[in-house]
C-alpha positions as CSV (number, residue, x, y, z in Angstrom):
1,X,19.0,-15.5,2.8
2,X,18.9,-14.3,-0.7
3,X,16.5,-16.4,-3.0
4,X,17.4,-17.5,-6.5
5,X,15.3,-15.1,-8.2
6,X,17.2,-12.1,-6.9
7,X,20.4,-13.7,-8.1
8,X,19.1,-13.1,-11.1
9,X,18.0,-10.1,-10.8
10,X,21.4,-9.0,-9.8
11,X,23.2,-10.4,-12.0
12,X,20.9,-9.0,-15.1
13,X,21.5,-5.6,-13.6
14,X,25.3,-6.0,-13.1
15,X,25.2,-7.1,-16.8
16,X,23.6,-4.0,-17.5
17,X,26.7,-2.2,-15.9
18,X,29.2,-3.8,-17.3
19,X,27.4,-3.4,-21.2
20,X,26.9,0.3,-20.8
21,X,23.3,0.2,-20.1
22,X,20.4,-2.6,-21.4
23,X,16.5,-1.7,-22.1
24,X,14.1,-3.2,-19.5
25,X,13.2,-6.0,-20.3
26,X,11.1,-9.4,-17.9
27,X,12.8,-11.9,-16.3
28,X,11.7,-15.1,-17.0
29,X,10.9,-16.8,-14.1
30,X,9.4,-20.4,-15.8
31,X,13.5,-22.0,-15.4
32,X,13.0,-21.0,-11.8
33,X,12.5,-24.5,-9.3
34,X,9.6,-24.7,-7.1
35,X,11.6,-24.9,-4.0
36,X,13.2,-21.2,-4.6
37,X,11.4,-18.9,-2.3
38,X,9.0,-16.0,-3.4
39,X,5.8,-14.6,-2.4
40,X,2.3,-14.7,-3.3
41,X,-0.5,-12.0,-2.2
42,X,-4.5,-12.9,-2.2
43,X,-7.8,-11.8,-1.0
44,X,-9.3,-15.0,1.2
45,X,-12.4,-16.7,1.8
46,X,-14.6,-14.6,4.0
47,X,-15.0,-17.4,6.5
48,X,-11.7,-17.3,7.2
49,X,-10.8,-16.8,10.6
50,X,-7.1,-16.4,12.3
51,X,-6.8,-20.1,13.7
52,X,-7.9,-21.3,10.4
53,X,-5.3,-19.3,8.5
54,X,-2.4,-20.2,11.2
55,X,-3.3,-23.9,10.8
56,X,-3.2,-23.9,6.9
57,X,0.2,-21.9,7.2
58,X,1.9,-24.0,10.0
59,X,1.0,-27.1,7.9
60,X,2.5,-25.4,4.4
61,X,5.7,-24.2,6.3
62,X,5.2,-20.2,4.8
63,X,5.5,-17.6,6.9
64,X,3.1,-15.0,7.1
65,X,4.7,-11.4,5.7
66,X,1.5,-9.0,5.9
67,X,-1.9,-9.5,7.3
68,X,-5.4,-7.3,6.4
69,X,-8.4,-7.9,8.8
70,X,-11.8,-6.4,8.3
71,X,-14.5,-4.7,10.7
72,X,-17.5,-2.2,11.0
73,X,-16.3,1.5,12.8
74,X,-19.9,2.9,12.9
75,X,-21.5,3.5,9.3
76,X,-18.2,2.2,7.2
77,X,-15.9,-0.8,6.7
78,X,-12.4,-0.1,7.6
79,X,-9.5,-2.4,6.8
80,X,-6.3,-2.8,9.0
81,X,-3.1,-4.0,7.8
82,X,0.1,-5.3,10.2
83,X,3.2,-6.2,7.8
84,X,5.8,-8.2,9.7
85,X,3.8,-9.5,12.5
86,X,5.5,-10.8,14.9
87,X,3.4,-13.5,17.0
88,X,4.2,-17.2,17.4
89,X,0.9,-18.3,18.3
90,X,-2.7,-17.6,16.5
91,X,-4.1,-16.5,20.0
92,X,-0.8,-13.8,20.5
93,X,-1.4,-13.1,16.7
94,X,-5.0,-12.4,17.5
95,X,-4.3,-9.9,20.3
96,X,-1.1,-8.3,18.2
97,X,-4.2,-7.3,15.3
98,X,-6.5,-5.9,18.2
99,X,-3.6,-4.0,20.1
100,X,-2.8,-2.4,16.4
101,X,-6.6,-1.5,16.0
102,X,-6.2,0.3,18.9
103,X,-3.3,2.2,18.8
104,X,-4.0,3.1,15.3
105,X,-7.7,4.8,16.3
106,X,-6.2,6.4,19.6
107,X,-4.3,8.1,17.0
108,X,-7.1,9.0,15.0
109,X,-9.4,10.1,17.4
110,X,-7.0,12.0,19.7
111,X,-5.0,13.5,17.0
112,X,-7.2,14.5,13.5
113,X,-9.4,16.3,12.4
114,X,-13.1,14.7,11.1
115,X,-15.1,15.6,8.4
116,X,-19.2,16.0,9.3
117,X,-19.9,13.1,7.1
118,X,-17.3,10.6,9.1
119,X,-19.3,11.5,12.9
120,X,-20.8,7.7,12.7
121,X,-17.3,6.3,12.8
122,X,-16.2,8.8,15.0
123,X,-18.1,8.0,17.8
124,X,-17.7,4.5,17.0
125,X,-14.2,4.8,17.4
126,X,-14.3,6.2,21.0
127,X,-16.6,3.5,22.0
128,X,-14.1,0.7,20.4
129,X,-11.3,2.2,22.5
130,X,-13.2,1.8,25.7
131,X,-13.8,-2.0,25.4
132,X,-11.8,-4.5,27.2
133,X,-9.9,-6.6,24.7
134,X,-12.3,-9.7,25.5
135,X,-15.2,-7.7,24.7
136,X,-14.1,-7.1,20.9
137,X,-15.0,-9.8,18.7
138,X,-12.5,-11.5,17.4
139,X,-10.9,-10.4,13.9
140,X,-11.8,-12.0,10.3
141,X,-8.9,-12.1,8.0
142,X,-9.4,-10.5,4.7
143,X,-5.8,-10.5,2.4
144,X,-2.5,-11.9,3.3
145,X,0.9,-11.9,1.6
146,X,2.9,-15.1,2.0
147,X,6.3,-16.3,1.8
148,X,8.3,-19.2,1.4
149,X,9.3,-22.0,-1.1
150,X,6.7,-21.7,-4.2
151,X,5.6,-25.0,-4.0
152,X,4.1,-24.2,-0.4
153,X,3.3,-20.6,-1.0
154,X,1.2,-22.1,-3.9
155,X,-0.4,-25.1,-1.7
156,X,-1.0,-22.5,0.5
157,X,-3.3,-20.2,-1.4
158,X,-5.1,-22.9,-2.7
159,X,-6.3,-23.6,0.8
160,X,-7.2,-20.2,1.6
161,X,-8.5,-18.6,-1.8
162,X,-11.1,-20.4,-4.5
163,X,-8.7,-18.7,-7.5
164,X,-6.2,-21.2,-9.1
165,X,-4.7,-18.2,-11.2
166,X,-2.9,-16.2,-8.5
167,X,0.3,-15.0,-9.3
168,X,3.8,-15.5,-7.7
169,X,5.4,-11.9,-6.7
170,X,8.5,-12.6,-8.9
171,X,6.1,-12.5,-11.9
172,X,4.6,-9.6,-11.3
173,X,8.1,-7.8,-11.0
174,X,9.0,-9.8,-14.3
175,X,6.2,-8.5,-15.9
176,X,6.6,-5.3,-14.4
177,X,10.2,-5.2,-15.8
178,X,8.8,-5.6,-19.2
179,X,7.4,-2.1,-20.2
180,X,6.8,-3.4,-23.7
181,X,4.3,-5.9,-22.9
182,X,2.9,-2.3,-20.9
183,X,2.5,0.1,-23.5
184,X,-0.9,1.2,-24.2
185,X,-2.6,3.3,-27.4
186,X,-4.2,5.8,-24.9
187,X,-7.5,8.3,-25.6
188,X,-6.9,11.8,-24.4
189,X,-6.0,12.0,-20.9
190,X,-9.3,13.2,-18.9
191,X,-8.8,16.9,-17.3
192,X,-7.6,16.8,-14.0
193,X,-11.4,18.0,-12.5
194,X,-12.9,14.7,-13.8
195,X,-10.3,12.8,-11.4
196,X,-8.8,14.3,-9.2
197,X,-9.9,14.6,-5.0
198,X,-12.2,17.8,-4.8
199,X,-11.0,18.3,-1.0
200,X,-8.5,16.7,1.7
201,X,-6.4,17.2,4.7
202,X,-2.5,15.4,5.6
203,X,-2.0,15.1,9.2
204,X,1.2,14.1,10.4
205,X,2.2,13.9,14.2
206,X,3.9,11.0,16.7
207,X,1.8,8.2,17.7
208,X,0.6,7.3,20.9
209,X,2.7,4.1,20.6
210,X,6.4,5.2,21.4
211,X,9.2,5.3,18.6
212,X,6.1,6.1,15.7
213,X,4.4,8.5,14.0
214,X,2.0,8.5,11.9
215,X,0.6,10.3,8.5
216,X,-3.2,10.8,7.6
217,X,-5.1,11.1,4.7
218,X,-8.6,12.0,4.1
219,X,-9.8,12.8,0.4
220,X,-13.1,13.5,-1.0
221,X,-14.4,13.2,-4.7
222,X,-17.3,15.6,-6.4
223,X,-16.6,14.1,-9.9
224,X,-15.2,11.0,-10.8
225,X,-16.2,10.5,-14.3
226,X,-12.6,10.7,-15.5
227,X,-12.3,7.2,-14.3
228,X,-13.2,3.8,-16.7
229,X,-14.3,0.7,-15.0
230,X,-10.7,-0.8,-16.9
231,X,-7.8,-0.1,-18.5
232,X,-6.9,3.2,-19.4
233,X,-7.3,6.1,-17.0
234,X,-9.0,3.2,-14.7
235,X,-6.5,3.5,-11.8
236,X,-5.0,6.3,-9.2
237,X,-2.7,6.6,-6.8
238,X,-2.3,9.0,-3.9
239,X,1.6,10.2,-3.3
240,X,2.2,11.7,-0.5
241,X,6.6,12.5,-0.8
242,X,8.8,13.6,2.0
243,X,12.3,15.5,0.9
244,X,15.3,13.7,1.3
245,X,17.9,15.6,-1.2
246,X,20.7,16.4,0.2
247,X,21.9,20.2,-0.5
248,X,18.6,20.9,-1.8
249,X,16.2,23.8,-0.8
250,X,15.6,22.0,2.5
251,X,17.1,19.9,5.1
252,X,17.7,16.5,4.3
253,X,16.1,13.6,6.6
254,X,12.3,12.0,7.2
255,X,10.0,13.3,10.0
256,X,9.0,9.3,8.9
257,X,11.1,6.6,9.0
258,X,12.6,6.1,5.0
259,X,13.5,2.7,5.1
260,X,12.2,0.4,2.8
261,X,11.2,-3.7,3.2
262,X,13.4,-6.0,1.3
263,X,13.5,-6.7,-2.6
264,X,11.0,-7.6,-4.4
265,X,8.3,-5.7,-2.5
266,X,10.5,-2.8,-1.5
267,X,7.2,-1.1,0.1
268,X,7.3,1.8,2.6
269,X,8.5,-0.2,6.0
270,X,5.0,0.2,8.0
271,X,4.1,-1.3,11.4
272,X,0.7,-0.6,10.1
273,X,-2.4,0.9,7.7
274,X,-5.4,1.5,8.0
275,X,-8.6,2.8,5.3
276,X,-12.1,2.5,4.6
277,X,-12.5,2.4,0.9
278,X,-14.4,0.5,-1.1
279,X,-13.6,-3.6,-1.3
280,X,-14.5,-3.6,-4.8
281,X,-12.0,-0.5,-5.3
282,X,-8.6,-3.2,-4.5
283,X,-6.8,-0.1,-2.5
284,X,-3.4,-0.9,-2.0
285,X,-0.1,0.1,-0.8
286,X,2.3,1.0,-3.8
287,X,5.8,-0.9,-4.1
288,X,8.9,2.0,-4.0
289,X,10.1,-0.9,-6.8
290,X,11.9,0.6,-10.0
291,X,11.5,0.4,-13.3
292,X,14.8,-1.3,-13.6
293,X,13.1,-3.8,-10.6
294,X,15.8,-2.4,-8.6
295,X,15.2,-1.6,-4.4
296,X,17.5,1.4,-4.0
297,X,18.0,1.9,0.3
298,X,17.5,6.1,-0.3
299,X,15.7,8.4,-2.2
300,X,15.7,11.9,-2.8
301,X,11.7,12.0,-2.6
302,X,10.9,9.3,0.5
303,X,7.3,8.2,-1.3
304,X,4.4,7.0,0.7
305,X,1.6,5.9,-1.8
306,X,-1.6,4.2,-1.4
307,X,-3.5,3.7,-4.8
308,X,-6.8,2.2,-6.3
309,X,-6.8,-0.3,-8.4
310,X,-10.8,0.5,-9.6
311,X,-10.9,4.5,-8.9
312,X,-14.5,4.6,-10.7
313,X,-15.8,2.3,-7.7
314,X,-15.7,5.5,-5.2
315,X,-18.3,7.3,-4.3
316,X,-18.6,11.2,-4.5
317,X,-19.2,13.1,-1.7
318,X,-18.2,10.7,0.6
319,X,-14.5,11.3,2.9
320,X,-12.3,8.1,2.4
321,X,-9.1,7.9,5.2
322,X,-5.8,6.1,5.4
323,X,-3.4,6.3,7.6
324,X,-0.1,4.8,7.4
325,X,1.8,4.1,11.2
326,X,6.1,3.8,10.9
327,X,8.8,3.9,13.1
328,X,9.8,7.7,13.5
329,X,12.2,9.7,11.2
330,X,15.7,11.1,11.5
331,X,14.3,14.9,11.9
332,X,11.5,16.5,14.3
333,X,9.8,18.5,11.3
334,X,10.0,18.2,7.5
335,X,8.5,19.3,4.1
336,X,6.0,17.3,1.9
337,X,4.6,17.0,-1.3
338,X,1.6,15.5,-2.5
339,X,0.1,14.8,-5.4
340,X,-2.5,12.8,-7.7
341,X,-1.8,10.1,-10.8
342,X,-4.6,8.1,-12.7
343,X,-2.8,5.6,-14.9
344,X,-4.2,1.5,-16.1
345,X,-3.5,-1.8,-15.3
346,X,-2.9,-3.7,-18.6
347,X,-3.5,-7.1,-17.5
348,X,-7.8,-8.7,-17.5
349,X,-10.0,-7.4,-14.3
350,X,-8.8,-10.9,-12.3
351,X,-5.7,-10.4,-12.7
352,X,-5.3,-6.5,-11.9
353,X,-7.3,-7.2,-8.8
354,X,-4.8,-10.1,-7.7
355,X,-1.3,-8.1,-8.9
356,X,-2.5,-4.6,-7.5
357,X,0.9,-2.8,-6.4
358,X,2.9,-4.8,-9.4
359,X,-0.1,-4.0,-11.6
360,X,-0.8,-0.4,-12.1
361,X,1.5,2.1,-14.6
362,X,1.3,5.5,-15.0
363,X,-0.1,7.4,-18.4
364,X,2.3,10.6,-17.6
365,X,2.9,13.4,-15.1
366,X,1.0,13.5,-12.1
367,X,-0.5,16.6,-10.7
368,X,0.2,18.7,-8.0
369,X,-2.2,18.6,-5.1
370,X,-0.7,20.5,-2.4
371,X,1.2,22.3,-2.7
372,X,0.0,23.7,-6.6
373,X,3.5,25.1,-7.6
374,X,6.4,22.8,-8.8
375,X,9.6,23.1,-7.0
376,X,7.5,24.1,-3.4
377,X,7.1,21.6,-0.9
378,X,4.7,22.2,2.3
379,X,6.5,23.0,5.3
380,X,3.6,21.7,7.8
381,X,5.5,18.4,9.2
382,X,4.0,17.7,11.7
383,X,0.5,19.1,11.7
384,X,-2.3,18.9,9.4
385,X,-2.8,20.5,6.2
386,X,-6.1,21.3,4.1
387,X,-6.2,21.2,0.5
388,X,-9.0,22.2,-2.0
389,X,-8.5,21.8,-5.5
């Protein structure tokens, strides 16, 4: 059922149409009742365990869009992401995030290829995947996105998080309609050395769950003083594209599935993700959203982006992975891009860490990673590719 706020939308961009073309510009959300439905994204307590988040939203009649749990794999943190879960009990909802856990690091272990510094949560790994599901302890909730009516959404978060500030989806895509309110009186643009991954590898390949596959990231650091603690040059994003054009240089179609979730996230449609950056560093999966605020249902370049919302809180020398699990693509190989963008958040520290997909903008081009040369795209899909910069 389409919500009041992408009436809106719609009908500002059918304006647009019919005018010849407007500037973007916000919408304002404030005329907008409490009972039309949005969403709402937050970091909870860290007591919070599954029962205690399924009680709070049974009681505030939302329903739970995206979960994020967190656990030690040997030496590191690692945090797992399901979006759409789809349990009716906490128990079932409970044994849905372990079953993920485990496909995704079957995957991991069976099918990449490990740095020397990750052998801790290597091994780890291939312990975890002998235990007996009883034998794992049981998983602590870390972020959630929510929907339903605002009024609940907000009750909601209230329960489960100590900020009061939080805010609704729909604003964030206002806000992110508004590039005025955006633009930023920028110091040179550090040299791409100072930000940019030193070393990496992309594995792509079909999961051990049937109907997926699966594309894997691992990126490594030797300098990261291009990267302020906040605003400019303070955020980066990882953007890994698969071709889609149609008459182009290559076959059209995704080794991974293209579609995209509905308006106003319009993020890649993942069964799950996995990483083990930094907390403090608010890693996030980036929205496919346009400019316009717009959810288009094909690209030309299919993007799956994970980005930092505090770059300058990684360490050097140290591998950071995601990987990214969706239903399979239209094609049995493919050609990839990937590349690197460091770009700001304009908003105060709270309230980049709370918006974090909506929040970050870019300060220009990015750069080419892999491969170097515009107009090329890597032809390795599926298998794993190296890069050095």
């Amino acid at each position: 059922m389409r919500s009041s706020i992408f009436v809106s939308v719609l009908f500002y961009i059918l304006t647009c149409l019919i005018m010849g073309g407007c500037a973007p510009t916000s919408i304002d959300t404030a005329y907008i009742s409490e009972e039309s439905d949005d969403f709402i994204q937050l970091r909870v307590r860290s007591t919070t365990t599954v029962d205690r988040l399924w009680t709070i939203i049974t009681k505030s009649n939302v329903n739970l869009v995206r979960i994020e749990t967190t656990y030690a794999m040997g030496d590191r943190k690692w945090f797992d992401t399901i979006y759409s879960p789809v349990s009716d009990t906490p128990d079932d909802l409970i044994s849905e995030i372990i079953h993920v856990r485990q496909d995704t690091w079957r995957d991991m272990v069976t099918n990449n290829a490990w740095s020397m510094d990750e052998g801790d949560q290597f091994k780890a790994g291939l312990e975890f995947l002998k235990m007996k599901e009883d034998e794992i302890e049981p998983p602590m909730v870390f972020s959630v996105l929510l929907g339903g009516k605002r009024a609940d959404i907000r009750e909601a978060s209230f329960q489960l998080s100590d900020d009061r500030e939080i805010p609704l989806i729909s604003e964030l895509v206002s806000e992110m309609m508004n590039q005025s309110a955006h633009r930023q009186t920028c110091a040179t643009r550090p040299v791409d050395e100072k930000w940019l991954p030193e070393s990496g590898n992309v594995t792509t390949g079909n999961s051990t769950t049937s109907g997926y596959r699966y594309v894997t990231q691992r990126l490594m650091w030797d300098d990261k003083s291009g990267f302020a603690s906040s605003g400019n040059y303070s955020t980066y994003e990882h953007e890994f594209m698969l071709y889609n054009y149609t008459g182009g240089s290559y076959a059209a179609g995704t080794y991974l599935g293209a579609t995209s979730t509905a308006w106003p996230n319009c993020q890649p449609n993942l069964r799950s993700s996995s990483h083990n950056y930094p907390s403090t560093a608010y890693a996030y999966l980036d929205t496919r959203i346009t400019m316009w605020g717009t959810c288009p249902s094909s690209f030309d370049e299919v993007e799956f982006t994970h980005g930092l919302v505090f770059a300058s809180q990684i360490s050097t020398g140290t591998t950071y992975t995601v990987t990214m699990t969706v239903a399979s693509g239209t094609t049995s190989t493919d050609e990839f891009k990937l590349q690197g963008d460091v770009g700001y958040c304009p908003y105060s520290s709270s309230t980049c860490a709370s918006s974090m997909t909506w929040g970050v903008f870019s300060h220009g081009s990015p750069s080419r990673i892999q491969p170097d040369t515009d107009g090329i795209w890597d032809t390795t899909i599926p298998g794993t590719r190296s890069w050095t910069e």
